[in-house]
PQR file with spaces between the fields and no chain letter, atoms N, CA, C, O and H, PARSE charges and radii, in Angstrom:
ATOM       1  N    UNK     1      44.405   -9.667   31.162 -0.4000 1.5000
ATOM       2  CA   UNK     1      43.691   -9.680   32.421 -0.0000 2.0000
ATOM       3  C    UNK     1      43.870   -8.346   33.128  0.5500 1.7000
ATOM       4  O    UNK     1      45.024   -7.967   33.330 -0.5500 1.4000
ATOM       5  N    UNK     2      42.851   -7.596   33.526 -0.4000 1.5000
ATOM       6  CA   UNK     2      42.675   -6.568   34.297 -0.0000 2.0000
ATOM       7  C    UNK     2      43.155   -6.880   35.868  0.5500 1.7000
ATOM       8  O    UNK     2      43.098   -7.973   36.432 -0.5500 1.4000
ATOM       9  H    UNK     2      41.914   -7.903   33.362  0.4000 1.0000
ATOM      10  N    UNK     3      43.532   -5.905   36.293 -0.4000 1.5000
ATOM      11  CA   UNK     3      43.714   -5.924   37.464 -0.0000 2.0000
ATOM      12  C    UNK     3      42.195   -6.131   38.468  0.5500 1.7000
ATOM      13  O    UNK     3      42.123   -6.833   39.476 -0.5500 1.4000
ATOM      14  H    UNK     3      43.578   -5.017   35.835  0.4000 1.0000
ATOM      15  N    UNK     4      41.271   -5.457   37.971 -0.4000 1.5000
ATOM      16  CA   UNK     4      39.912   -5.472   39.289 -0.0000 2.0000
ATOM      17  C    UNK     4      39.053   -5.747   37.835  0.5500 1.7000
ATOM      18  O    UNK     4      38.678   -4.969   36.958 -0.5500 1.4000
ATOM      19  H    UNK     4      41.330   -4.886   37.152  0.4000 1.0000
ATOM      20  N    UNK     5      38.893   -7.536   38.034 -0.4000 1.5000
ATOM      21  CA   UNK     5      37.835   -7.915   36.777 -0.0000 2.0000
ATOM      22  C    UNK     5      36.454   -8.179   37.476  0.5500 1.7000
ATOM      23  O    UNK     5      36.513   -7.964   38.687 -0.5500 1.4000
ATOM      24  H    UNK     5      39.198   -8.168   38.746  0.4000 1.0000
ATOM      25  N    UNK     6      35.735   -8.420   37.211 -0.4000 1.5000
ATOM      26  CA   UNK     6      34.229   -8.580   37.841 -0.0000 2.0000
ATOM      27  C    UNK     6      34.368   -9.801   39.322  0.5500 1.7000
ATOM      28  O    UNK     6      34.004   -9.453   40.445 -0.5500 1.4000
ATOM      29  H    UNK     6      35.686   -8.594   36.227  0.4000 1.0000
ATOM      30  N    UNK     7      34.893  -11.076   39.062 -0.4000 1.5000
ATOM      31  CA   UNK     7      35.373  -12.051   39.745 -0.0000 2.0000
ATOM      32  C    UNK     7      36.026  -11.616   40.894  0.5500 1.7000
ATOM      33  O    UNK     7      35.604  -11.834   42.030 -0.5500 1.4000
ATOM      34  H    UNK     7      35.190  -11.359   38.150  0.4000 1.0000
ATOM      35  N    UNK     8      37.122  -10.959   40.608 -0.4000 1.5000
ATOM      36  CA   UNK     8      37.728   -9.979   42.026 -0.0000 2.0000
ATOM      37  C    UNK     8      36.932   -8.953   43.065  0.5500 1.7000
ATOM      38  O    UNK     8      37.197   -8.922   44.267 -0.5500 1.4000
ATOM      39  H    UNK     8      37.464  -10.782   39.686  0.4000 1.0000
ATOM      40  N    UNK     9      35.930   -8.125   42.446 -0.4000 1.5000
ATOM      41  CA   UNK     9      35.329   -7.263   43.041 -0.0000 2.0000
ATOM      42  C    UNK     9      34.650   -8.254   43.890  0.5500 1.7000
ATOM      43  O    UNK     9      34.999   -8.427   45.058 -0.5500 1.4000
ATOM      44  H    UNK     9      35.714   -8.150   41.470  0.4000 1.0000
ATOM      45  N    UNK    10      33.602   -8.969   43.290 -0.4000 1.5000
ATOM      46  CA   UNK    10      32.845  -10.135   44.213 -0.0000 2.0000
ATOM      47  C    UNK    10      33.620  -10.650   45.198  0.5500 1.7000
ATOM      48  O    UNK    10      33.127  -10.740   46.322 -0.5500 1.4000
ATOM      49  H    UNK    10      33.318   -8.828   42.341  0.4000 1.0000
ATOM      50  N    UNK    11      34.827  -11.038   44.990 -0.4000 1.5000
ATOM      51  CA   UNK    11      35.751  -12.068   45.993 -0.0000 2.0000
ATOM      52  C    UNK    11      35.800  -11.186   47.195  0.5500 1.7000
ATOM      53  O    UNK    11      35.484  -11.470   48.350 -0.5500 1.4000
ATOM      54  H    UNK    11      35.228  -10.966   44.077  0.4000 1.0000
ATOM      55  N    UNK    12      36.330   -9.880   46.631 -0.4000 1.5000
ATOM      56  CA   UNK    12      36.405   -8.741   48.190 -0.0000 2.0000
ATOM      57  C    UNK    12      35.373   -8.344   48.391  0.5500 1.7000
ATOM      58  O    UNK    12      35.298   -7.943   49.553 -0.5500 1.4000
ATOM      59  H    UNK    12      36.587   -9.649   45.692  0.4000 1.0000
ATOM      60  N    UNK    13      34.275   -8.206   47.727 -0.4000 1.5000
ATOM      61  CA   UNK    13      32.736   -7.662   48.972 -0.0000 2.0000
ATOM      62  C    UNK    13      32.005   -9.364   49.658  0.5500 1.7000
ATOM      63  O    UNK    13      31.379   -9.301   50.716 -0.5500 1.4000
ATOM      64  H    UNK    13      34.336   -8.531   46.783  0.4000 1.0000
ATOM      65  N    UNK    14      32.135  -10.464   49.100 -0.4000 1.5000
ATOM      66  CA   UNK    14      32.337  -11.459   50.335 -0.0000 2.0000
ATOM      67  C    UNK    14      33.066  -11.319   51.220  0.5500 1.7000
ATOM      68  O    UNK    14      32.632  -11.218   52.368 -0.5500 1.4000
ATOM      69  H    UNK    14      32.643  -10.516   48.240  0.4000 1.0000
ATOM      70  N    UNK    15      34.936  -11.254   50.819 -0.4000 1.5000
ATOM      71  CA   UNK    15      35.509  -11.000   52.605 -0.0000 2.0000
ATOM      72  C    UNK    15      35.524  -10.217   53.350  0.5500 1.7000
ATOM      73  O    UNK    15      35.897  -10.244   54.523 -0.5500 1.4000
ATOM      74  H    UNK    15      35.288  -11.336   49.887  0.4000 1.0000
ATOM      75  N    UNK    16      34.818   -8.850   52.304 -0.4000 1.5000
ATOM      76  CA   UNK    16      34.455   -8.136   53.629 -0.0000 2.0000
ATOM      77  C    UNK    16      32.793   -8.002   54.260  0.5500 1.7000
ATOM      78  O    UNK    16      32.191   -7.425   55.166 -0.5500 1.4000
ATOM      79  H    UNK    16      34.515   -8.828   51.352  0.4000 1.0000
ATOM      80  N    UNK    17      32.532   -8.933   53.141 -0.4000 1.5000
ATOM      81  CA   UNK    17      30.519   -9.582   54.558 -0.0000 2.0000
ATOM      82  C    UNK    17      31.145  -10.265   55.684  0.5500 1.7000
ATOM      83  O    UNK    17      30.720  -10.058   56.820 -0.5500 1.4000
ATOM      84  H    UNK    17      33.020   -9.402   52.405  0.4000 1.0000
ATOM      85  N    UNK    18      32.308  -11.216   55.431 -0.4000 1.5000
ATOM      86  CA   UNK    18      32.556  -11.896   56.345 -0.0000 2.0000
ATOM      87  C    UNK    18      33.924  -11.485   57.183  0.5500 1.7000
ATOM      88  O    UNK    18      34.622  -12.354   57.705 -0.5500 1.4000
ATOM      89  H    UNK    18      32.654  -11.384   54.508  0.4000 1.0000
ATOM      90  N    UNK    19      34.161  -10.423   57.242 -0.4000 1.5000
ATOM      91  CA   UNK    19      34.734  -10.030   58.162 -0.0000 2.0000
ATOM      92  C    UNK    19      33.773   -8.971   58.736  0.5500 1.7000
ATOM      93  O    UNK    19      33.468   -9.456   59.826 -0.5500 1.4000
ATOM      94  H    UNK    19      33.594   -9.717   56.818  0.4000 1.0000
ATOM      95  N    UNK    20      33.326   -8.159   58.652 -0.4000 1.5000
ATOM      96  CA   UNK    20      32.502   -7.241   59.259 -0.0000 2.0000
ATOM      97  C    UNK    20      30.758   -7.450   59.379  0.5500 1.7000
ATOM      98  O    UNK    20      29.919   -6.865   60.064 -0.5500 1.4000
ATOM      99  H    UNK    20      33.574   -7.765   57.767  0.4000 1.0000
ATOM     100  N    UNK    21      30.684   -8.269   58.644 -0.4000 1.5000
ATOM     101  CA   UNK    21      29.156   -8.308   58.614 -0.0000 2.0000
ATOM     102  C    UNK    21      27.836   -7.345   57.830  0.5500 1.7000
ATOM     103  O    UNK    21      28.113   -6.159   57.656 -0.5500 1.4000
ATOM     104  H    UNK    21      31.366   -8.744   58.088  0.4000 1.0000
ATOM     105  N    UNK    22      26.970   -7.640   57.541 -0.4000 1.5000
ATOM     106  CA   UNK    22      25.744   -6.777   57.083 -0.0000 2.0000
ATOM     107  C    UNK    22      25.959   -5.776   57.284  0.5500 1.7000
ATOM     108  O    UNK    22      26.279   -4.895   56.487 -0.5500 1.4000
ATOM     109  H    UNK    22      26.745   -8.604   57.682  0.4000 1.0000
ATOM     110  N    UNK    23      25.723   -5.682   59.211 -0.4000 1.5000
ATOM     111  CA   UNK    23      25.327   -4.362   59.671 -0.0000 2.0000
ATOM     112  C    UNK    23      26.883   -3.197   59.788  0.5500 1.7000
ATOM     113  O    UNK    23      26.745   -1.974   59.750 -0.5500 1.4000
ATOM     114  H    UNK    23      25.463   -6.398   59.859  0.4000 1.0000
ATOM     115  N    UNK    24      27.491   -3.495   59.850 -0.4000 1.5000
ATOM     116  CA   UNK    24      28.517   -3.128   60.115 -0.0000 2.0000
ATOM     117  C    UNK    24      29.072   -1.881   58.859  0.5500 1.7000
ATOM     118  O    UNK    24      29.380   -0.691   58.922 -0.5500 1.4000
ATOM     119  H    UNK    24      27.603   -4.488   59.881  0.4000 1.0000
ATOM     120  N    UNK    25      28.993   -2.848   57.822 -0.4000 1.5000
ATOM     121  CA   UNK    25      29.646   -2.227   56.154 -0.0000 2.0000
ATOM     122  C    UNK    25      29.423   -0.916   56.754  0.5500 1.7000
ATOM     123  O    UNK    25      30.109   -0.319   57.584 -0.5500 1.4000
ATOM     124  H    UNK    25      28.743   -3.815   57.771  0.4000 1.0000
ATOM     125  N    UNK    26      27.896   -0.442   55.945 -0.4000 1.5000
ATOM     126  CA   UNK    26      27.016    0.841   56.302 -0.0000 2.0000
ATOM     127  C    UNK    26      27.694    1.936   57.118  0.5500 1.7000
ATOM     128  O    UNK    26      27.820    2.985   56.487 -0.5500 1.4000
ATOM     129  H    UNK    26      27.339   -0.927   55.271  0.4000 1.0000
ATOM     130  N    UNK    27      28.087    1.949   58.165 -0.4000 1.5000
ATOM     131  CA   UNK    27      28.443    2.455   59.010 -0.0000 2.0000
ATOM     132  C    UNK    27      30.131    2.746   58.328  0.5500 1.7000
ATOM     133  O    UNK    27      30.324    3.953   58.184 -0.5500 1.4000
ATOM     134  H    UNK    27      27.985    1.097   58.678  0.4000 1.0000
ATOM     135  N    UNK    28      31.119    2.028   57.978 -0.4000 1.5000
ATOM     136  CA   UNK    28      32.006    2.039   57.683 -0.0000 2.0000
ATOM     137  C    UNK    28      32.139    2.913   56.167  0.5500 1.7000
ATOM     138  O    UNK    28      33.040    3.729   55.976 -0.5500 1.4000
ATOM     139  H    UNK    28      30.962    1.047   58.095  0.4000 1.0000
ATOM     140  N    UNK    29      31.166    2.611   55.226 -0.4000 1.5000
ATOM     141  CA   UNK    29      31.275    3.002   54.163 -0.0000 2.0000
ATOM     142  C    UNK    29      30.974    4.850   54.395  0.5500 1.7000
ATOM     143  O    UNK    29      31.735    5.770   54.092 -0.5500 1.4000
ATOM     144  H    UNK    29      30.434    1.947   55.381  0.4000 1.0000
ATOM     145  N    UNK    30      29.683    4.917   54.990 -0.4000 1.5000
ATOM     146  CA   UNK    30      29.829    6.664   55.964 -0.0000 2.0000
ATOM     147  C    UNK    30      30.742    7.068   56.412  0.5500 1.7000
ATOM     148  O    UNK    30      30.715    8.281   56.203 -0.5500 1.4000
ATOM     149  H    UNK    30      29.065    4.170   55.236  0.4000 1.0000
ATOM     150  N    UNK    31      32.381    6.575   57.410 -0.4000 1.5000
ATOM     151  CA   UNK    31      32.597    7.033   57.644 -0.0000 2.0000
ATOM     152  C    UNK    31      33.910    7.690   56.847  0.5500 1.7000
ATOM     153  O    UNK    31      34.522    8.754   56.946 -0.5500 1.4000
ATOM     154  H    UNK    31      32.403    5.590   57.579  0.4000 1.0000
ATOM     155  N    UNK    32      34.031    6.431   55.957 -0.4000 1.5000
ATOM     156  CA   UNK    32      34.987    6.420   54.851 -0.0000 2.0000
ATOM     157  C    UNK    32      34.572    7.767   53.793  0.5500 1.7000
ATOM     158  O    UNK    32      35.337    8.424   53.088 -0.5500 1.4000
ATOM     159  H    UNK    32      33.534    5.567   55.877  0.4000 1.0000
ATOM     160  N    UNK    33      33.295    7.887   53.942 -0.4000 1.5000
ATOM     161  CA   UNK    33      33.031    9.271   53.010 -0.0000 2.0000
ATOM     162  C    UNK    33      33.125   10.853   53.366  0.5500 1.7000
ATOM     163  O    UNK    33      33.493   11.776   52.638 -0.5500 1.4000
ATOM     164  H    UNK    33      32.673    7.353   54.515  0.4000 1.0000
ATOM     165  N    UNK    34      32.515   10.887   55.203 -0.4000 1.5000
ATOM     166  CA   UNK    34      32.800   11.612   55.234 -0.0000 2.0000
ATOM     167  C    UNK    34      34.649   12.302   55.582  0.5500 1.7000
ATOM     168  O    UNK    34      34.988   13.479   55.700 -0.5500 1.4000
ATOM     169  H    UNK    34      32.216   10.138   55.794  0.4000 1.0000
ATOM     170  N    UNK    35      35.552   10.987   55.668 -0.4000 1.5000
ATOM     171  CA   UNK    35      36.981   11.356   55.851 -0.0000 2.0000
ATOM     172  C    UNK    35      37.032   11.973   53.885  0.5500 1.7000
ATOM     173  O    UNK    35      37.395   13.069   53.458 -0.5500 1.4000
ATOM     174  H    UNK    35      35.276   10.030   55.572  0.4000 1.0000
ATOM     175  N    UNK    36      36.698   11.182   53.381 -0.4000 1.5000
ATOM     176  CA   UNK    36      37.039   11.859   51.768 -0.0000 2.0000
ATOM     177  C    UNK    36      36.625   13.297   52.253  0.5500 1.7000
ATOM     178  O    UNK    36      37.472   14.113   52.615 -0.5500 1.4000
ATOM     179  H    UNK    36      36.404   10.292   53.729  0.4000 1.0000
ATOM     180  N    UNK    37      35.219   13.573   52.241 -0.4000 1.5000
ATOM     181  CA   UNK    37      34.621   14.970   52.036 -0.0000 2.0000
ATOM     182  C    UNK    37      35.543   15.877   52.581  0.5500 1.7000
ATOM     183  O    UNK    37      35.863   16.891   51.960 -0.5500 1.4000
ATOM     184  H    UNK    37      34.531   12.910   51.947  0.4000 1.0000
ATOM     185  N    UNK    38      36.327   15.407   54.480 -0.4000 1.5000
ATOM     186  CA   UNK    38      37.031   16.582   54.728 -0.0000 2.0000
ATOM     187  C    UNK    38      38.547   16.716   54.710  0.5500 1.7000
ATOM     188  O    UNK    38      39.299   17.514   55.270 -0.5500 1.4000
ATOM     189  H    UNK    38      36.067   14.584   54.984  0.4000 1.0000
ATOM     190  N    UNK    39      38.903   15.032   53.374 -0.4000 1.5000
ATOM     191  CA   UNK    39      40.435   15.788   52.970 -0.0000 2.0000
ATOM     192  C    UNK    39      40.187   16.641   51.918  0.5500 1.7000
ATOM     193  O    UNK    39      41.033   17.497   51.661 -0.5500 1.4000
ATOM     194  H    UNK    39      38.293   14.384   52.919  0.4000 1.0000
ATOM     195  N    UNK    40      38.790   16.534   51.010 -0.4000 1.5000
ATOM     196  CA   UNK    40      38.673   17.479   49.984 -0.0000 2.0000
ATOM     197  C    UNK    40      38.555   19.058   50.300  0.5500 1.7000
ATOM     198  O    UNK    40      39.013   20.004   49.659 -0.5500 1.4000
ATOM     199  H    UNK    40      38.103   15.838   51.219  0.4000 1.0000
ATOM     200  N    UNK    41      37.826   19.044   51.443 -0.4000 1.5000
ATOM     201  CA   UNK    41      37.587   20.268   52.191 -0.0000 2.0000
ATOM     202  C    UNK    41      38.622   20.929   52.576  0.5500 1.7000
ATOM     203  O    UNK    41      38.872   22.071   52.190 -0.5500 1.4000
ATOM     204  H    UNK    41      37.454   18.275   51.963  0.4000 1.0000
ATOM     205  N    UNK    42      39.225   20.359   53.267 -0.4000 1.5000
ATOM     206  CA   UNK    42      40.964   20.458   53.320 -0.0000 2.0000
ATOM     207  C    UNK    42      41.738   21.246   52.765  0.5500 1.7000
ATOM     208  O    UNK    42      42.144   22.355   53.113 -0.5500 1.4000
ATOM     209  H    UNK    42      39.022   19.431   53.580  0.4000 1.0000
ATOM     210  N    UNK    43      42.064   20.213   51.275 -0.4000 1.5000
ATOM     211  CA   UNK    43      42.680   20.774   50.193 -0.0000 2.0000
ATOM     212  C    UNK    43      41.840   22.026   49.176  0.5500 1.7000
ATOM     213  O    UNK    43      42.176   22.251   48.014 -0.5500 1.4000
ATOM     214  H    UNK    43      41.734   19.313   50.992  0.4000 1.0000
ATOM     215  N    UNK    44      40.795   22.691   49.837 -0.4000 1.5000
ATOM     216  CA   UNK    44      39.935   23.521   49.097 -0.0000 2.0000
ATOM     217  C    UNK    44      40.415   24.578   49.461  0.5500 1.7000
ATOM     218  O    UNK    44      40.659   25.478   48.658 -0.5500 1.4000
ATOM     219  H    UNK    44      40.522   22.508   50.782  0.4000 1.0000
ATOM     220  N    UNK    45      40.731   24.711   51.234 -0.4000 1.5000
ATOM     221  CA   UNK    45      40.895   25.467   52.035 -0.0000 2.0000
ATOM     222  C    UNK    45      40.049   25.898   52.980  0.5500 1.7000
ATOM     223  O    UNK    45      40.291   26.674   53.905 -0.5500 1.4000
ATOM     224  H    UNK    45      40.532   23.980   51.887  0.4000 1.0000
ATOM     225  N    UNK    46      38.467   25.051   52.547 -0.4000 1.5000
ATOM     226  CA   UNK    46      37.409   25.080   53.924 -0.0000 2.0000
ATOM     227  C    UNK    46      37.198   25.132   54.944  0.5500 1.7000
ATOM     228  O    UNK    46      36.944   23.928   54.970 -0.5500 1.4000
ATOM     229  H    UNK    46      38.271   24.421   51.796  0.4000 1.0000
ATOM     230  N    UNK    47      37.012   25.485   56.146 -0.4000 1.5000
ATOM     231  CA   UNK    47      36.641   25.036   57.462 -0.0000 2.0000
ATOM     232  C    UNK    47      35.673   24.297   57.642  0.5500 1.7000
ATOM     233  O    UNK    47      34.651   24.904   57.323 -0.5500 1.4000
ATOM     234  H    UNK    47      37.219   26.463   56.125  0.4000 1.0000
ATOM     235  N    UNK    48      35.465   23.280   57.996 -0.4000 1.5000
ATOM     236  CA   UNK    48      34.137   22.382   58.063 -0.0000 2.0000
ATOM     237  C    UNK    48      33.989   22.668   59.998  0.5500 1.7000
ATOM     238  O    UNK    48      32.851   22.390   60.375 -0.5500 1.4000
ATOM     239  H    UNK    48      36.295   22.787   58.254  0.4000 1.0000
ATOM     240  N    UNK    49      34.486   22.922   60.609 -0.4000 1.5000
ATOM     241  CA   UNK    49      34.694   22.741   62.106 -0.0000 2.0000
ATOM     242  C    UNK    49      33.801   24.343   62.740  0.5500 1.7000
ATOM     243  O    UNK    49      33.407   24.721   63.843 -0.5500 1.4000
ATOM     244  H    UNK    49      35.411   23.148   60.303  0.4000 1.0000
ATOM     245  N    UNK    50      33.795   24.879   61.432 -0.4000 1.5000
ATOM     246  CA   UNK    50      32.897   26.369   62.159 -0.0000 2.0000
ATOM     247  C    UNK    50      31.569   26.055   61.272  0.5500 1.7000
ATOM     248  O    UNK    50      30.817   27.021   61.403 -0.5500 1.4000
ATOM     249  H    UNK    50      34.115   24.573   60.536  0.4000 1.0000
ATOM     250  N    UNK    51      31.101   25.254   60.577 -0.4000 1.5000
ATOM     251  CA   UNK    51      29.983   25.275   59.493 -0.0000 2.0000
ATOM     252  C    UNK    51      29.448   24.267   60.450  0.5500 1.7000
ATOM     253  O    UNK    51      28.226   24.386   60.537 -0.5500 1.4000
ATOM     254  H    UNK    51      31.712   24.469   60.471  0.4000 1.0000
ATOM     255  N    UNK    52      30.023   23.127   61.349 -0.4000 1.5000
ATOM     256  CA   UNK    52      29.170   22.367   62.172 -0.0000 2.0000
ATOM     257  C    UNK    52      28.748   22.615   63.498  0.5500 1.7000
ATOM     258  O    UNK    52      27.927   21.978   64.157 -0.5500 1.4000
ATOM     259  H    UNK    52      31.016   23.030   61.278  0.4000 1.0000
ATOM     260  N    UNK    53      29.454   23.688   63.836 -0.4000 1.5000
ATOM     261  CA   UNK    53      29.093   23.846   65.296 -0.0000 2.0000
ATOM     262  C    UNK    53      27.842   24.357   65.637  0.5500 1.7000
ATOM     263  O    UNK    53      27.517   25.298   64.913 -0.5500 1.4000
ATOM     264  H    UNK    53      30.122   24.206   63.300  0.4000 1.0000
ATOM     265  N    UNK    54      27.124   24.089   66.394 -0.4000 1.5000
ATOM     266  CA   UNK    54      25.930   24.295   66.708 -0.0000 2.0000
ATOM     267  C    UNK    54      26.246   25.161   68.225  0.5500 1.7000
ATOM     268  O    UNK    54      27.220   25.054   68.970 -0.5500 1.4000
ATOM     269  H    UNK    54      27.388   23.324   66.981  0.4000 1.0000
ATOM     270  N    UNK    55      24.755   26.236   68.376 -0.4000 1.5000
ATOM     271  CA   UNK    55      24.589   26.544   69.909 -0.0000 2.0000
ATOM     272  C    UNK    55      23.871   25.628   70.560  0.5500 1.7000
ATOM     273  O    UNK    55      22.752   25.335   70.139 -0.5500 1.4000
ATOM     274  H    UNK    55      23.964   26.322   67.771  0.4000 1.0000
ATOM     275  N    UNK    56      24.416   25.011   71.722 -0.4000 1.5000
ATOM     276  CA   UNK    56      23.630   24.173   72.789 -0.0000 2.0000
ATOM     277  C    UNK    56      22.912   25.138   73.845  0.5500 1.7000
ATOM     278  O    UNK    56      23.702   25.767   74.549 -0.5500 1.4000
ATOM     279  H    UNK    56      25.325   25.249   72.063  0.4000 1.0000
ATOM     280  N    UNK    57      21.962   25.296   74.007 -0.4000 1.5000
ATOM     281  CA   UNK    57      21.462   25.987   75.458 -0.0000 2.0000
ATOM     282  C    UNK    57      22.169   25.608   76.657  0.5500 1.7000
ATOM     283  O    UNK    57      22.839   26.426   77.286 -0.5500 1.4000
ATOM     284  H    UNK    57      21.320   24.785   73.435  0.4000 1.0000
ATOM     285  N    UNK    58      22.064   24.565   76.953 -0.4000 1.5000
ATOM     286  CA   UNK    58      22.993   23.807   77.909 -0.0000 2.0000
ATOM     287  C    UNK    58      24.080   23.989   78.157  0.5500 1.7000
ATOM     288  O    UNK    58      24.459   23.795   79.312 -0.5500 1.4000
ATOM     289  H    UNK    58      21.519   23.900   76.442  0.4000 1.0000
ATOM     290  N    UNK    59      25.148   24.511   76.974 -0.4000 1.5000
ATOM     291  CA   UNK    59      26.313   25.490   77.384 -0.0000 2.0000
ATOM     292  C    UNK    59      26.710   26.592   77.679  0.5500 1.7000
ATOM     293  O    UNK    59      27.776   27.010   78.132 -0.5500 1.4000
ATOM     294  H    UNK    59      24.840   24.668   76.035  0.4000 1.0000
ATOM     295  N    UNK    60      25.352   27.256   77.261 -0.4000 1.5000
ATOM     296  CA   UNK    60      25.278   29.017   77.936 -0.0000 2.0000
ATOM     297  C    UNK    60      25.507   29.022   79.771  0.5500 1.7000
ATOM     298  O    UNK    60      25.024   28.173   80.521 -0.5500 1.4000
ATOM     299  H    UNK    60      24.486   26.916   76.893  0.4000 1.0000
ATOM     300  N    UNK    61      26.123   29.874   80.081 -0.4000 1.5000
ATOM     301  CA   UNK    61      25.839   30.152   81.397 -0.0000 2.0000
ATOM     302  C    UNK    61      24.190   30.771   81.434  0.5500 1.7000
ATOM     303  O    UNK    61      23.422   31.132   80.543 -0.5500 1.4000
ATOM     304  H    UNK    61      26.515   30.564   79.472  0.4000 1.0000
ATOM     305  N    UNK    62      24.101   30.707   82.678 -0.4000 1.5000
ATOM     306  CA   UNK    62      22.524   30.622   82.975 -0.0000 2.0000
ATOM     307  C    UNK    62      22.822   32.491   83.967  0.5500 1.7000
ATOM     308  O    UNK    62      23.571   32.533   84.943 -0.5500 1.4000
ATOM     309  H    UNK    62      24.726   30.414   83.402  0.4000 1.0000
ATOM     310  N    UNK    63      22.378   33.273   83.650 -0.4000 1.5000
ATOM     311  CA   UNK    63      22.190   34.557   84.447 -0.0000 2.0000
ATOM     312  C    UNK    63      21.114   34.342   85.446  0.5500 1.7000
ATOM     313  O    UNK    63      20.788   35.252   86.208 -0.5500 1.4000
ATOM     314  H    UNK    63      21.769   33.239   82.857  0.4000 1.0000
């Protein structure tokens, strides 16, 4: 017997429909990916924090 046989996988994506729901997963499974992407980023030596920043107009001072 395997540790994660077909029977098991099913058992845990029911308790987790029924603990979180439909809508919910989705959202969770995103955020679970992007934490992977930036321990990989991480351990690459990346900055992800200067590749997202955007200019807002709205934060310029206004002359």
């Amino acid at each position: 017997m395997g540790l994660l046989e077909p029977q098991h996988i099913i058992l845990i994506v029911l308790a987790l429909l029924l603990f979180f729901g439909g809508k919910k997963i989705p959202e969770l499974m995103r955020g679970l990916g992007k934490g992977v992407k930036e321990f990989k980023d991480a351990q690459n030596g990346e900055s992800s924090s200067s590749a997202t920043t955007t200019d807002h107009p709205e934060d310029k001072p206004k002359v």
